[in-house]
N, C-alpha and C positions, 0 to 999 in steps of 0.2 A: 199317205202320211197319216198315222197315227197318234192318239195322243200323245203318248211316248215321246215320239218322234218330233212331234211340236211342240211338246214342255222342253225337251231337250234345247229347242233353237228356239224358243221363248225366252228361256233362263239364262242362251249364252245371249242372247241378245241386248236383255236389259244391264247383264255382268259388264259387258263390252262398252255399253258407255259407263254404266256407274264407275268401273274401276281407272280409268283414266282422271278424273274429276279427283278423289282422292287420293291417288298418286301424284296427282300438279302439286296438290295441297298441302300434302306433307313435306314436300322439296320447298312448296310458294314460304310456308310458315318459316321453317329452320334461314331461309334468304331471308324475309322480314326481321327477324330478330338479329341478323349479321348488318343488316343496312343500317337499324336504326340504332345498335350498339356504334358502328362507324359514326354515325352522325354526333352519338352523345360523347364520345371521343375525341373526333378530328371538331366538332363545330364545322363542318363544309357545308354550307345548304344545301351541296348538288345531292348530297347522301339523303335529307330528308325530302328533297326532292323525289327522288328513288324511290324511298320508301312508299310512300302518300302513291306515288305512281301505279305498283304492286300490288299495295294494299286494295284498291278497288278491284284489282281483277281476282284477287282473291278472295275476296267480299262475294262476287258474281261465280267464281267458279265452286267456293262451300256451298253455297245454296243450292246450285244444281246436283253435286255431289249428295246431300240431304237430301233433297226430292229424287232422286234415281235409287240413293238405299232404300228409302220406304217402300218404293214399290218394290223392289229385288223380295223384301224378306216378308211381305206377302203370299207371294209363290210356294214359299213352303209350306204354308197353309192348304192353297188352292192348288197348288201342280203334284206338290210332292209329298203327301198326307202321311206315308208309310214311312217316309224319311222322319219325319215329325215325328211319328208317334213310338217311332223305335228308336233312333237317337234324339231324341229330345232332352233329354233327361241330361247328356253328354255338352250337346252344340247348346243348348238354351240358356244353361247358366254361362256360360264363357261367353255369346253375345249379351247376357246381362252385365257382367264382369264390364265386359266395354263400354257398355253405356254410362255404368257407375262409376267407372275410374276414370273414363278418357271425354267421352262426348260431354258428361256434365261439366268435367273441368273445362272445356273447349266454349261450351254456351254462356261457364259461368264469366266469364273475361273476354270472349268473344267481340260484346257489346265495349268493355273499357276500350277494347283494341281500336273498334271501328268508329264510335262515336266520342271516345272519351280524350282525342288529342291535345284538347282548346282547356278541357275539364279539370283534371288531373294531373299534377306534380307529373315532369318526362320520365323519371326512375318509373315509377308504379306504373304510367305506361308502357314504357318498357318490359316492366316485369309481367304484365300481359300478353305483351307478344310473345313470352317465351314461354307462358303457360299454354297458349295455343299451340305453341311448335313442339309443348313435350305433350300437350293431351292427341296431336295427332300423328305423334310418334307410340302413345298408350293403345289409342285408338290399330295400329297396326301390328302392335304384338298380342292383343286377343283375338282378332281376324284372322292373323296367319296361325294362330293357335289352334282356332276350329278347322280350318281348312287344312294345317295340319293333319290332325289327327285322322281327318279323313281318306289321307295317303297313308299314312304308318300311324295304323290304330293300335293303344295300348293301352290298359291300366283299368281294364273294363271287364264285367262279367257278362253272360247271356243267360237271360230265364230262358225257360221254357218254351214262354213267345215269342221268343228272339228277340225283344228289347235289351238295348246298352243300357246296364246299371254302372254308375261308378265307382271302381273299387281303390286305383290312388289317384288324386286331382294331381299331384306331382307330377305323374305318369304321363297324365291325360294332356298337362300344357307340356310339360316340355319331351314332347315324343323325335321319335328319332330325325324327323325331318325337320321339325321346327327352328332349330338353332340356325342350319344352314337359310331354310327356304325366307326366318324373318329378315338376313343381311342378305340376301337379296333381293328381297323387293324392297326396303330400305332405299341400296343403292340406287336401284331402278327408279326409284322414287326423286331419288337427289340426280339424278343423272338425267333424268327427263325435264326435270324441270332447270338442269344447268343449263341446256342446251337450246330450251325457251329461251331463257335470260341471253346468250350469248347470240341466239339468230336473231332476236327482235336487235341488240344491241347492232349488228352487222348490217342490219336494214338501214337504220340510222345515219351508219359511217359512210354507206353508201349513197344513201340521200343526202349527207351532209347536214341534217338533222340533229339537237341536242348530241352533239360532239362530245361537250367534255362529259356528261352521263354514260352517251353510249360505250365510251373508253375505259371508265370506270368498272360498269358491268360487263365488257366483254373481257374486260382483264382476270376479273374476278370470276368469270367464267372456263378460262382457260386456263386457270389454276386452279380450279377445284378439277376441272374432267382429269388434267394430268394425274390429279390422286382417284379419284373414283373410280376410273374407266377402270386400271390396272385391276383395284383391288377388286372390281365386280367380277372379272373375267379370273382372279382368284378364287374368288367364291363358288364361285360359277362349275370352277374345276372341280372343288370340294361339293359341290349341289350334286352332282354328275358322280361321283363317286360313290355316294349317300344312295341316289338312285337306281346304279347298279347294284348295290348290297338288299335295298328292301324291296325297288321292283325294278324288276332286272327284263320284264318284257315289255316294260317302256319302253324302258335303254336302249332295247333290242328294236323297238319298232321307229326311235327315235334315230339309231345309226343305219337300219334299214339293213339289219344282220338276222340273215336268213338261218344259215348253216351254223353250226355251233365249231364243227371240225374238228382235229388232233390238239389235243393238248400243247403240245411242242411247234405247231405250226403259225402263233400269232393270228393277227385278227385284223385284216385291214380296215382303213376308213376312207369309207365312202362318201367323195366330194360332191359326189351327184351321180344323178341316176331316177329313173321314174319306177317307183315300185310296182308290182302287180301282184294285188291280195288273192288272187285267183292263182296263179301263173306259181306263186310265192319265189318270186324272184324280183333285180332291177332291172330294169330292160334299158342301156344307153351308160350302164354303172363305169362312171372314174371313180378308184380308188388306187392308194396308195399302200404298198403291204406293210403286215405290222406295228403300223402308224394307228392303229385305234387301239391295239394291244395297249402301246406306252400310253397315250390318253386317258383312256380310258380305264385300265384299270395300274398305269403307272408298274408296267411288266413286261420286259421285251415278247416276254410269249405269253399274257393271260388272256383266255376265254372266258365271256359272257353266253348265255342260254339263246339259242337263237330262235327265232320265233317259230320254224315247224317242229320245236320239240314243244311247245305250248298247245294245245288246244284250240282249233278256230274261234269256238265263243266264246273262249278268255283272251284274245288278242284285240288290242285297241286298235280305229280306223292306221293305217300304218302314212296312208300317200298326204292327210292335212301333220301328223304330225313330225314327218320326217321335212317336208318342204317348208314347215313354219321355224322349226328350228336355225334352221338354213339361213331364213330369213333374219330371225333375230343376232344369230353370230356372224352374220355378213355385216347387219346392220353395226355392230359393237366392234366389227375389227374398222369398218370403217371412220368411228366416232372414235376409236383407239388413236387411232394414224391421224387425223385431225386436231384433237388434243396434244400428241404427242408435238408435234410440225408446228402446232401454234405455241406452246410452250417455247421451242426452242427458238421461233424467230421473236416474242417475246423478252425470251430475254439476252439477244443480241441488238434489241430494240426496235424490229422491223417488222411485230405483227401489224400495226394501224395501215402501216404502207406497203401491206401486201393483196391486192386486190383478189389473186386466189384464194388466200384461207378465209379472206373477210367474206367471202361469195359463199366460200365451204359451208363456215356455218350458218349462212342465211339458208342452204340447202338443207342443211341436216337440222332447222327448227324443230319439225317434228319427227325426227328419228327418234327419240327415246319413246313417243308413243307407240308406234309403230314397232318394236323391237320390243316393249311391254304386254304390248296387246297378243303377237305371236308365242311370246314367253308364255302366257296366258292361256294359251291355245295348247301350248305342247305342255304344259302341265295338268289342265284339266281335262284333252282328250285322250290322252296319253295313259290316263287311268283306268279310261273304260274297257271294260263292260262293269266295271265296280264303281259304287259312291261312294262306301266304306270301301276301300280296300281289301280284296280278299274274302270278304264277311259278307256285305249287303250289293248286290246288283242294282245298277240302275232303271232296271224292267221291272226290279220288284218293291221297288221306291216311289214310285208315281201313285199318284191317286187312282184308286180303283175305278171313281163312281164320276172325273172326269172326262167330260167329250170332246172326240174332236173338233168337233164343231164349233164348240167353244172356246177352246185354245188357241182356234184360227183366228175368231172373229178375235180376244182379248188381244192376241199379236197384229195385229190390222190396227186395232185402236193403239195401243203401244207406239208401233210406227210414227202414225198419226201424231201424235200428244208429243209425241220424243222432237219428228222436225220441227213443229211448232216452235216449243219451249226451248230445246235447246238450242235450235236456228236462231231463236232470238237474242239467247245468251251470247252465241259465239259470235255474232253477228254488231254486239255490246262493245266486246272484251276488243274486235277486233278497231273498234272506234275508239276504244280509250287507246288501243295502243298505235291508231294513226294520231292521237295525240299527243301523243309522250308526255314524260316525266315534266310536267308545268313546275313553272315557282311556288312553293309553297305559303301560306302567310301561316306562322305559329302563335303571333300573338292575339290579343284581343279585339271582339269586334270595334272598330274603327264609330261605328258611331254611336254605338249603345253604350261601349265602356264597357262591357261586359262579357266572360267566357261563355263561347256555347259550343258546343260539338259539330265538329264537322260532318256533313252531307257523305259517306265515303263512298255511293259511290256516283256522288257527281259529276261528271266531264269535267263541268267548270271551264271559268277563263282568263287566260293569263291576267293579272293584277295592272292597272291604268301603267302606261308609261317604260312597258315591259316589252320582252321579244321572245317568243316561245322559240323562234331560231338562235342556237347559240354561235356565235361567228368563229368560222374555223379560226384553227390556232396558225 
């Protein structure tokens, strides 16, 4: 193991949690701003119930999120110098961009959101919550704007040094994979976090637990996946298209297409199969004929570049990104067919009293991480042996004057600091939510006479004279 080698699984390591924590967060926000518009609407307490609920695990899950990007955008510094010092100029103002437009906006309302319940007129608290849910919607169209460009680089000149100068910012954000790749992690983003909302809600039904909440939420969870799932798995189709056009020995190492073949003889797709990067073949391969032709390039007979027409050192690892893919689109036909199923007994009125779908989605809680995290994997191993695209290698991107040694020991420490902190987080989140959604108190303190802001993120305990079990209907 060489540096390389351990900045490489340093960086996915720190990526791998930070990126989950933000993705809750962006889904957690957009659900907050829909509860507590229901609330200022219907007046049901159950809705600010809800809300007040959410908000604390969202309170605990931005802050891990925050402490996992600071360390992530270190590393460029310390792992990846060359990356830095050549596209800097490129990635640096578009993560400035983000801070200026989206994270300011976020810290700046942040506080009204969390502590200003008691404080503040309910409009303008409201209208905080939606400033958080459009600054971490901000916050995701400059991310995927840098990351972008680092798949389908454009609008950019080379000196001499091989430094990226900027020649259109037009260019630079909106490059050819941006449009697609930001409505998919969007979706991913709402879809992950629908399916939160809808498992914790099925844990409930099945414990018997805040009842009319949990009905509430899994309602509203089972009509947003029936529209999300579809339109991601649209996207998805269109991402994959996009893919094949600017890199096409992803695509190739993603469907696990060897041979390129006859024009005229279509392009099967391969359901499964163990690749062998050596062998360059699948070895156990089901496929079905001319089924990847129409898929993938929407042509009874079109051909993609198959990977022994590529170069060994420009072919990315083939066997994590052909098996993670897998994973993800199994995971998403599955959460398809569950949305779908609960939709329709929904609305013949039989999803509460159906104990399989109510189990379903206690099962598929955290399917959208999972299905995120893979997405993740086959997009950014999928690219290599490039950081830039085509342009900059990743062996020639790492820091020269970095050692192994020390990359070991910093991922050692890493580890360490990670189960801690976020053992303790989730370990938090996981006790607020065996407590569920308490009665809320909106008015004034009781014996000061006076508004103060709520603790958000308290446990707390249900109000004298109360029952945190709500009695089945």
């Amino acid at each position: 193991m060489d540096a390389l080698l351990l900045s490489r699984i340093q960086f996915g390591f720190v990526i791998s949690f930070h990126i989950m924590f933000p993705a809750f967060t962006i889904g957690l926000a957009s659900w907050l701003a829909f509860c507590e518009w229901r609330w200022l609407k219907t007046r049901e307490a159950v809705w600010r119930d809800i809300y007040f609920f959410w908000l604390r695990i969202f309170a605990i899950s931005f802050g891990m999120g925050v402490v996992s990007g600071i360390v992530m955008s270190f590393q460029f510094g310390t792992n990846w110098a060359v990356l830095s010092e050549r596209a800097g100029n490129i990635l640096g103002p578009l993560m400035s961009y983000e801070v200026l437009t989206a994270f300011f906006l976020e810290a700046t309302f942040l506080g009204v959101m969390l502590f200003g319940a008691r404080k503040v007129p309910e409009k303008l608290h409201f209208f905080a919550t939606c400033m958080v849910a459009l600054g971490t919607l901000l916050s995701t169209f400059w991310i995927i704007a840098a990351n972008s460009w680092m798949h389908t680089p454009q609008g950019y000149t080379l000196t001499a040094a091989g430094v990226f100068e900027p020649a259109d910012w037009w260019a630079i954000i909106f490059n050819p994979s941006f449009p697609y790749r930001l409505a998919h992690m969007v979706l991913a983003a709402f879809i992950t976090t629908c399916f939160v909302v809808g498992g914790v809600s099925a844990a409930y039904l099945r414990r018997g637990e805040h009842v009319v909440a949990a009905k509430k939420m899994l309602r509203m969870a089972v009509l947003f996946a029936a529209i999300t799932v579809p339109a991601q798995i649209f996207v998805g189709d269109l991402h994959g298209l996009e893919v094949g056009r600017y890199q096409p020995t992803k695509l190739a190492a993603i469907e696990g297409h060897w041979e390129s073949g006859p024009r005229d003889a279509g392009m099967p797709l391969v359901l499964f199969g163990v690749p062998d990067d050596e062998a360059e073949r699948n070895a156990y391969e089901v496929a079905i004929p001319r089924m990847g032709s129409l898929i993938l390039t929407h042509s009874w007979s079109g051909q993609i570049r198959g990977l022994k027409d590529v170069p060994r050192d420009e072919r990315p690892p083939v066997v994590p990104v052909f098996f993670a893919f897998r994973v993800m689109v199994g995971l998403g036909m599955a959460m398809l067919l569950v949305a779908l199923a609960s939709a329709w007994a929904l609305r013949r009125g039989h999803l509460f009293d159906s104990p399989k779908l109510v189990n379903a989605w206690r099962l598929m809680t955290f399917a959208g991480f999972v299905a995120l995290l893979t997405g993740w994997y086959v997009t950014e191993i999928g690219r290599q042996p490039w950081v830039v695209y085509g342009v900059l290698r990743t062996a020639d991107a790492v820091s020269p004057s970095v050692q192994a040694g020390s990359v070991l020991a910093s991922l050692i420490a890493f580890a360490l600091v990670y189960a801690i902190v976020f053992g303790s987080g989730l370990w938090y989140i996981r006790k607020l939510v065996r407590r569920g959604p308490l009665p809320h108190d909106p008015g004034p303190d009781a014996e000061h006479g006076e508004r103060r802001p709520k603790r958000p993120l308290s446990v707390g305990t249900p109000f004298e004279g109360t029952d945190i079990r709500e009695v089945r209907p």
